[in-house]
C-alpha positions as CSV (number, residue, x, y, z in Angstrom):
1,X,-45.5,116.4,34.6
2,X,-42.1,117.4,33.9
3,X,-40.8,116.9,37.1
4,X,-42.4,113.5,37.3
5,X,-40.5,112.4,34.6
6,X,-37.4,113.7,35.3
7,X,-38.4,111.5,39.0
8,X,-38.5,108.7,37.0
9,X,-35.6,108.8,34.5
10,X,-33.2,109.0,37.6
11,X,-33.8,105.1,38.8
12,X,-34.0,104.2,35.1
13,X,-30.7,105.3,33.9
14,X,-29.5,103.6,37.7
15,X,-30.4,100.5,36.8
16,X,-29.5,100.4,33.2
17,X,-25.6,101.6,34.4
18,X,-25.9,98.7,37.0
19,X,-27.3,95.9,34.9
20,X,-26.9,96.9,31.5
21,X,-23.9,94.6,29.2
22,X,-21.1,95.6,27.2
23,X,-22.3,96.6,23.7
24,X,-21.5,93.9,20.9
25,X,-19.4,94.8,17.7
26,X,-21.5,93.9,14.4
27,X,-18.5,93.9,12.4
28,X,-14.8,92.0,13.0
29,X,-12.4,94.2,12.1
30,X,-9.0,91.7,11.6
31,X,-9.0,88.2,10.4
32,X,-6.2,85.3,10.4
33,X,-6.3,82.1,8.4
34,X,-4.9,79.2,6.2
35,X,-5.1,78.4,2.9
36,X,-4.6,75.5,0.7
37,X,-4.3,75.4,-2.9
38,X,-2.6,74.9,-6.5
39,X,-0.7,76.6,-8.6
40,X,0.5,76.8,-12.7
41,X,3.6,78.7,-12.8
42,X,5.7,79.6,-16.1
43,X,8.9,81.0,-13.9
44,X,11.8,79.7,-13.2
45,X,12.0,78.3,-16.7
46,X,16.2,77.8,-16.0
47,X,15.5,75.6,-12.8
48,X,12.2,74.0,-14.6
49,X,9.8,74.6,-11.9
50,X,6.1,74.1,-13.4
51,X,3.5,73.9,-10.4
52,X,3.4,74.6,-7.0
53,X,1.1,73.4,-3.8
54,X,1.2,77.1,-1.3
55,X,0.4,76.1,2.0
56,X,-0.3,79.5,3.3
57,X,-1.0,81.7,7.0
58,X,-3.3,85.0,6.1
59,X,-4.3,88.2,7.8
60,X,-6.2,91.0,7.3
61,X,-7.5,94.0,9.0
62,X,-10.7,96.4,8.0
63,X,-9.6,99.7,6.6
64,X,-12.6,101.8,5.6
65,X,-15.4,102.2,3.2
66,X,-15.2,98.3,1.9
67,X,-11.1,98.2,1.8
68,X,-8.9,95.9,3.8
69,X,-5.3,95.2,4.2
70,X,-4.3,92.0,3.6
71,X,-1.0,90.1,4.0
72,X,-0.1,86.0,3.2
73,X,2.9,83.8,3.7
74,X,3.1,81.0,2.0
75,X,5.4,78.0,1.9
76,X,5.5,76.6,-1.2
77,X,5.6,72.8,-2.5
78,X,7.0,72.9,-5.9
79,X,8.0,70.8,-8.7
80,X,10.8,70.8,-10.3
81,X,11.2,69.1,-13.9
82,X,12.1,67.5,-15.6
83,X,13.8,65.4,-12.5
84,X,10.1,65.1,-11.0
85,X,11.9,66.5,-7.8
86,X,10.0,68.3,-5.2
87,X,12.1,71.7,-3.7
88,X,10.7,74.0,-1.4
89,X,9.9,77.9,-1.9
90,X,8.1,81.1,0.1
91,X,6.3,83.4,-1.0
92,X,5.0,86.6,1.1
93,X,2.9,89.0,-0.4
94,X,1.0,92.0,0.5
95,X,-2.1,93.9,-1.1
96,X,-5.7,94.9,-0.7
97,X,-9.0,93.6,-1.3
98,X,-11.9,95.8,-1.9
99,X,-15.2,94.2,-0.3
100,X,-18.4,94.7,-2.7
101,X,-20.6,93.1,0.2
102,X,-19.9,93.0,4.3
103,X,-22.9,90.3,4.8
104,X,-22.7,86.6,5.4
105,X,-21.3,86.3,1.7
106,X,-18.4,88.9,0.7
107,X,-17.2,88.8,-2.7
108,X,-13.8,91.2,-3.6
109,X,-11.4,91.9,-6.0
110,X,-8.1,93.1,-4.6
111,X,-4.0,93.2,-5.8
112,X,-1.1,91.9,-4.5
113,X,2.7,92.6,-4.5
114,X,4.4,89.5,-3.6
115,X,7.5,88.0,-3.9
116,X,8.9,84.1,-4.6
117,X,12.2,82.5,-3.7
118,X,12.8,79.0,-4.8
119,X,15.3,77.3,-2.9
120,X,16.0,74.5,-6.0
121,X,18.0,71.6,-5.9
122,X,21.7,71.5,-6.8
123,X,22.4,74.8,-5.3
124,X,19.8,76.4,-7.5
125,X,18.0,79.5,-6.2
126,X,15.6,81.9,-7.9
127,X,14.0,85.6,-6.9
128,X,11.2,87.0,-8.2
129,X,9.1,89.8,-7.6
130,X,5.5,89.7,-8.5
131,X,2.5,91.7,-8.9
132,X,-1.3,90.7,-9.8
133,X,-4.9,90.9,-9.3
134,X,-7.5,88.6,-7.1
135,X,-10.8,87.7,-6.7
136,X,-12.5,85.7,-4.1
137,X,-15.8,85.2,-2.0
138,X,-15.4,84.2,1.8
139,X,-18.9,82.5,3.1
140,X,-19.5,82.6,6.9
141,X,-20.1,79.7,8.9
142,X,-20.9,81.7,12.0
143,X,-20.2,85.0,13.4
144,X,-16.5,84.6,13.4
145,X,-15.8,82.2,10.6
146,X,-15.7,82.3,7.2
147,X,-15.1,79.6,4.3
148,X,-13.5,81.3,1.3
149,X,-12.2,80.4,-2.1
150,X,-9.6,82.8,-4.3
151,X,-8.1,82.9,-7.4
152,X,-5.2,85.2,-8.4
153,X,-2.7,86.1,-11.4
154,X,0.6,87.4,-10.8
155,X,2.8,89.1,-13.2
156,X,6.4,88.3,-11.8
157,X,9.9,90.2,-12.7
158,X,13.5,88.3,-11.9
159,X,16.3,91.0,-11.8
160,X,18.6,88.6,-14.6
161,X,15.8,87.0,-16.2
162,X,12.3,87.2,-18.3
163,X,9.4,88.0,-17.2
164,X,7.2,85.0,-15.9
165,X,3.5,84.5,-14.8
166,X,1.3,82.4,-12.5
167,X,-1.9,81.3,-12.1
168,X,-3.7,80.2,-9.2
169,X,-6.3,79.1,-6.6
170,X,-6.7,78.8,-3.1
171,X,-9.4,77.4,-0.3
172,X,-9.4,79.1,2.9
173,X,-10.9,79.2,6.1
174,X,-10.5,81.8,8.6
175,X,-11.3,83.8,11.9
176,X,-12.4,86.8,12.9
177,X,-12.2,89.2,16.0
């Protein structure tokens, strides 16, 4: 009986080497995507700057255990008071989200550290460095993209001025592979 079977595993493992297909990932491990969205900033009192449109490029890689890396650039529409003049910023930040779920809808909190520079009008220019929390959901469309909303604080520092504070939200879409 034994050696029947062993007969017959012979041609079975054959034809499963010969016909058989690559085996399928379950789970993307990077992302990239864009984002859209508004925010309320109280820095740059000196230059008046008071809200911002990001227009923004993401990525983010699986770590382990729920935790990914994440990383954003965003060029920045801002508005400059009380002129009602619109200058032009960027603002790349880095941080990590923690996933609660790794289904079709994944909520997370994460933290950023991020930095602004405002290049204002008249020759006015401003640095800040910023640190805050997030929170967000991404929903997926399909197996490889997601829908996603986000909203973040950030607690920013200017080395020659006060401390100043944002508030914000985004809509994103993105792609995995």
């Amino acid at each position: 009986m034994r050696r029947r079977m062993r007969t017959l595993l012979a041609p079975i493992l054959v034809l499963a080497a010969l016909f058989g297909t690559a085996a399928q990932a379950q789970f993307s491990n990077r992302s990239v995507g864009l984002s859209l969205g508004y925010t309320k900033l109280s820095v740059a009192d000196g230059i008046g700057i008071d809200h911002a449109i990001p227009l923004g490029l993401e990525y983010s890689t699986y770590i382990e255990s729920g935790f990914e890396l994440v990383g954003h650039f965003d060029f920045m529409i801002l508005n400059q008071q009380p002129a009602d003049v619109n200058v032009i910023g960027i603002a790349p930040s880095i941080g990590f989200h923690y996933l609660f779920a790794e289904e079709d809808i994944r909520p997370y909190v994460g933290a950023d550290l991020n930095f602004l520079h405002i290049f204002g009008s008249n020759s006015d220019t401003a640095n800040y460095f910023g640190v805050g929390p997030n929170v967000g959901v991404d929903f997926f469309m399909s197996e490889s993209v997601s829908l996603g909303v986000r909203a973040d604080y950030k607690l920013y520092l200017a080395l020659n001025g006060p401390t100043e504070n944002s508030f914000g939200g985004s809509l994103q879409i993105k792609t995995y592979f």
